[in-house]
Structures are given as structure tokens and as C-alpha cells.
TORVOMAR-86722 format. One record per residue (C-alpha): residue in one letter; x, y, z. Coordinates in Angstrom, 3 decimals. Example, Ala and Ser with C-alpha at 12.3 -4.5 7.8 and 13.67 -1.06 7.14 Angstrom:
<sites>
code,u,v,w
a,12.300,-4.500,7.800
s,13.670,-1.060,7.140
</sites>
This chain:
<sites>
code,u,v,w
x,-49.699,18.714,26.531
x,-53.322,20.725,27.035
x,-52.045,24.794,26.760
x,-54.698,24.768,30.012
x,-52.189,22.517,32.134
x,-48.867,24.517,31.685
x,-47.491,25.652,34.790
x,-45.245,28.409,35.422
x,-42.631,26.383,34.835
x,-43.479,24.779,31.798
x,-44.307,28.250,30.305
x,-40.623,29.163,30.225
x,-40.061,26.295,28.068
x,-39.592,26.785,24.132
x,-41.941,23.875,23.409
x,-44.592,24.872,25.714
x,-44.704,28.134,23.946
x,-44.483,26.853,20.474
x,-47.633,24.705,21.502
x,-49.226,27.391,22.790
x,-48.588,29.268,18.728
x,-49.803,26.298,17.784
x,-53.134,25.794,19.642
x,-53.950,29.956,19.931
x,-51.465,31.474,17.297
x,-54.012,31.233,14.114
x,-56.710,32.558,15.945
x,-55.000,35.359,17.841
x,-53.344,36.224,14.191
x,-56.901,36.507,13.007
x,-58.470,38.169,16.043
x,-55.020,41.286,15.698
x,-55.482,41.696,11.978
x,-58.778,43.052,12.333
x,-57.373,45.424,14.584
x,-54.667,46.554,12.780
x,-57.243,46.727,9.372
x,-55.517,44.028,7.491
x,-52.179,45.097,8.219
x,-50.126,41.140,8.356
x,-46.915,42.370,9.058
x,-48.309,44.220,12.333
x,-50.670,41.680,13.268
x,-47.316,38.815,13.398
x,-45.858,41.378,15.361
x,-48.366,41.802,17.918
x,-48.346,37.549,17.917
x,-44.679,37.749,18.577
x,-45.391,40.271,20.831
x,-48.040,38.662,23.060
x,-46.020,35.143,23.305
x,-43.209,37.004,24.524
x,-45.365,38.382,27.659
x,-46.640,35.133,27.708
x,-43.029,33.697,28.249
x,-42.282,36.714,30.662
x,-45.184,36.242,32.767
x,-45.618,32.245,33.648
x,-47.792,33.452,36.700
x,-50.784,34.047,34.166
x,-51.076,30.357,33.120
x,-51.510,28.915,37.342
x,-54.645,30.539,36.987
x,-57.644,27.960,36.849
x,-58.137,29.098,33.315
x,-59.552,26.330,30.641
x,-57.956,27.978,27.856
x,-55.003,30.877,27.843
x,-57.071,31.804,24.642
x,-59.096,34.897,26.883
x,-55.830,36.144,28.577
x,-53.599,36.203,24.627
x,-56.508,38.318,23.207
x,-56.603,40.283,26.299
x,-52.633,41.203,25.870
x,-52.854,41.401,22.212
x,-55.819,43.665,22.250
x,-53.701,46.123,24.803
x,-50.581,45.559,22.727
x,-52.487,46.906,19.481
x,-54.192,49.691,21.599
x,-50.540,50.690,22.671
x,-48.599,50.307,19.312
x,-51.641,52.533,17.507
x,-51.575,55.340,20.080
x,-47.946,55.369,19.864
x,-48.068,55.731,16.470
x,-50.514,58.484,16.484
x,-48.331,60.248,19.177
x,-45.949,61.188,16.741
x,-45.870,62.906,12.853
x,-46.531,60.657,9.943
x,-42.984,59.847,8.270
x,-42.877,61.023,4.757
x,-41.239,59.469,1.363
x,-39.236,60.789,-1.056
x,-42.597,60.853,-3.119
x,-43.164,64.499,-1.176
x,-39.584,65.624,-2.502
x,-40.489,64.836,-5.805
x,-43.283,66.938,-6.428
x,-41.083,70.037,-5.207
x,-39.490,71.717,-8.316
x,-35.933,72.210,-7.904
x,-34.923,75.660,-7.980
x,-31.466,74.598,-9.975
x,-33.950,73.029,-12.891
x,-35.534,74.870,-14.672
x,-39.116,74.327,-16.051
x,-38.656,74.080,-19.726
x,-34.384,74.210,-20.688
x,-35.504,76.262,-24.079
x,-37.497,79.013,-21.873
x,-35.274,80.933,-19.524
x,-38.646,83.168,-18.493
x,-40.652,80.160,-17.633
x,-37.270,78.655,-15.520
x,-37.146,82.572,-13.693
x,-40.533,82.442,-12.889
x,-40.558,79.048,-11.641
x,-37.450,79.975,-9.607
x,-39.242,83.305,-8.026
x,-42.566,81.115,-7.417
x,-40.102,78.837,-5.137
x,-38.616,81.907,-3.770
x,-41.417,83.329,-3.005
x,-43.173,79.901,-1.048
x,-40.345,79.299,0.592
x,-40.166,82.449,2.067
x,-43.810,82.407,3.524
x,-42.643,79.686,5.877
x,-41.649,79.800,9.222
x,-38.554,80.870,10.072
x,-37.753,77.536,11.559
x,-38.969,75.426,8.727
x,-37.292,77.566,6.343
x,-33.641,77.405,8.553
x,-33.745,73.073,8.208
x,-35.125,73.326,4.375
x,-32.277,75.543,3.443
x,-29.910,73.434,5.201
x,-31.036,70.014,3.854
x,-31.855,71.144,0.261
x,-29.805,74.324,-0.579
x,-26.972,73.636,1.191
x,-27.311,69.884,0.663
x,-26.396,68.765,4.525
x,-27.237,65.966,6.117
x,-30.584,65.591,8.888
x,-27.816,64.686,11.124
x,-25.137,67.795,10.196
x,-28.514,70.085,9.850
x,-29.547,69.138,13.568
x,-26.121,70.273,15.034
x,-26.196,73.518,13.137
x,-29.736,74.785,14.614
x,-28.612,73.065,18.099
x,-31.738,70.789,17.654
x,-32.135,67.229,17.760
x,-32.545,64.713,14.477
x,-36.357,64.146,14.901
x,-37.171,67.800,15.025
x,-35.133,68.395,12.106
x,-37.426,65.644,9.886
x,-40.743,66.922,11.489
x,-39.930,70.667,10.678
x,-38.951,69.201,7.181
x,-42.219,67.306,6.983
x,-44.375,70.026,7.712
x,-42.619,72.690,5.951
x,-43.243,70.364,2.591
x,-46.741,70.262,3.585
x,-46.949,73.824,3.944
x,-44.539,74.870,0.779
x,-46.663,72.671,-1.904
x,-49.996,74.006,-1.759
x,-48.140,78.004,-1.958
x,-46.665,76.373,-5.792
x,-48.206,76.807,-9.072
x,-49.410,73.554,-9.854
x,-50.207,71.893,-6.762
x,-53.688,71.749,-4.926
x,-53.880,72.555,-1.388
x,-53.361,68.608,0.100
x,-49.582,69.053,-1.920
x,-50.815,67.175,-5.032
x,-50.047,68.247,-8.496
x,-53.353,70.017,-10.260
x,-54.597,68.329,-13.132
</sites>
């Protein structure tokens, strides 16, 4: 069966769309990787993605099109436009990478040198306390008082994902104010 001569009908069928992966799927995984730069676990996504419209819109393929080749790139395109913006639209999660570069108050620097564990103790102090008030409320919460995002969000009256992009940007403000660490939050060499 030519992917040109589904109808609507047809289109709602599981082998009709498997053909079409067949006949368009390479090329449209091709065509989204470039636009997600590289990324193949995005770009099968954005495939799975654009079939399911496909499936959800059967009017598209009564058009007199030769191929449904223009229309998949078309809603792929728009789907990767969509899924980049919305990730731009909100802050960049962090790992626990960011956590690790942050001294812990409770260890000191070198166990045989209790000046060098005070002074790394009063340098924490000391960053921590140029934050915001905000950013310092959820950092004492999550790692002095060792609560949960979720119990830290009902103490301040504030919901989850403020609590981890306060957090994020407080660690990206408290690392460059540490001996140590350059201004991006990186340890000095």
C-alpha cells in the first residue's frame, strides 16, 4: 500500500502507520536529529511524536499529496521548535555533581587541622549568608536540617519546583563566594 493512497480511514489503522515508519521513519529520524544536534533519544521521540499526530489527524493524508513525507517534516519540525522552547522556558535541572563540590560544613577540611576545618566552616558561613533570604530559607532546610524538597516546600508555603529552582540558583550563587572555586562554580586549579 503507497503511504500517498491512505485515506482517513486507513490512517487509523496500526499497519498503515507502521508503513508509513517504514517508508518516512528513517528519513524523518535523520531530518529531527539535526535539529535536536545529535541528540537520538529526542529525535525517536519527536518520530513517536509526529506518527501519533499523524494517527490523530487522518484528515491530513485526503489531501492530493504524493508523499506525506512534506507534511511529517512539517509536524516534526514544529514538534522540535515546541519541545526546545519549552525546555528553555524553564531552569536547567542540576546533578548531584553541583552538591559535591559544596564542602560540608560537618567535615572538616583536613581531620588533623581543627584551624583549617574552622576556617572552612566560617568561609561557608560566611557565603551562605550573602544569599538571599529566600535561597538561604530552602538551603537550610534541605541541607542543615536535612528535609525533604517536598517537606521543605510545605514549610515556606511554596510549591516543589520553586523549592529546586531557589536550590539551583542559590548553588550557583554560593560556589563562586568559596575558597577554591572560580566564578562558573568550578573548583580552581
Amino acid at each position: 500500500m503507497a503511504t500517498a493512497t491512505l485515506s482517513a480511514s486507513a490512517t487509523t489503522d496500526e499497519g498503515a502507520i507502521a508503513e508509513l515508519q517504514r517508508e518516512h521513519g528513517p528519513a524523518l529520524l535523520s531530518f529531527l536529529q539535526g535539529l535536536t544536534y545529535g541528540d537520538q533519544q529526542r529525535a525517536e521521540d519527536l518520530v513517536q511524536e509526529t506518527l501519533v499526530r499523524a494517527w490523530q489527524h487522518p484528515e491530513a493524508f485526503e489531501r492530493p499529496y504524493e508523499s506525506m513525507r512534506p507534511w511529517l517534516f512539517t509536524v516534526g519540525r514544529r514538534l522540535a521548535i515546541d519541545a526546545r522552547r519549552s525546555r528553555l522556558a524553564r531552569p536547567a535541572e542540576i546533578g548531584d555533581g553541583v552538591l559535591a563540590t559544596v564542602p560540608d560544613p560537618a567535615d572538616p577540611v583536613d581531620p588533623t587541622d581543627p584551624t583549617e576545618s574552622a576556617v572552612a566552616r566560617l568561609d561557608v558561613r560566611a557565603a551562605v549568608g550573602s544569599l538571599s533570604a529566600d535561597h538561604r530559607a530552602v538551603l537550610d532546610r534541605l541541607y542543615f536540617q536535612g528535609l525533604s524538597v517536598r517537606e521543605t516546600a510545605e514549610s515556606l508555603g511554596i510549591p516543589p519546583g520553586t523549592v529546586k529552582s531557589r536550590t539551583h540558583y542559590a548553588l550557583r550563587a554560593l560556589a563562586p563566594r568559596l575558597p577554591g572555586y572560580d566564578r562558573t562554580g568550578r573548583r580552581a586549579a
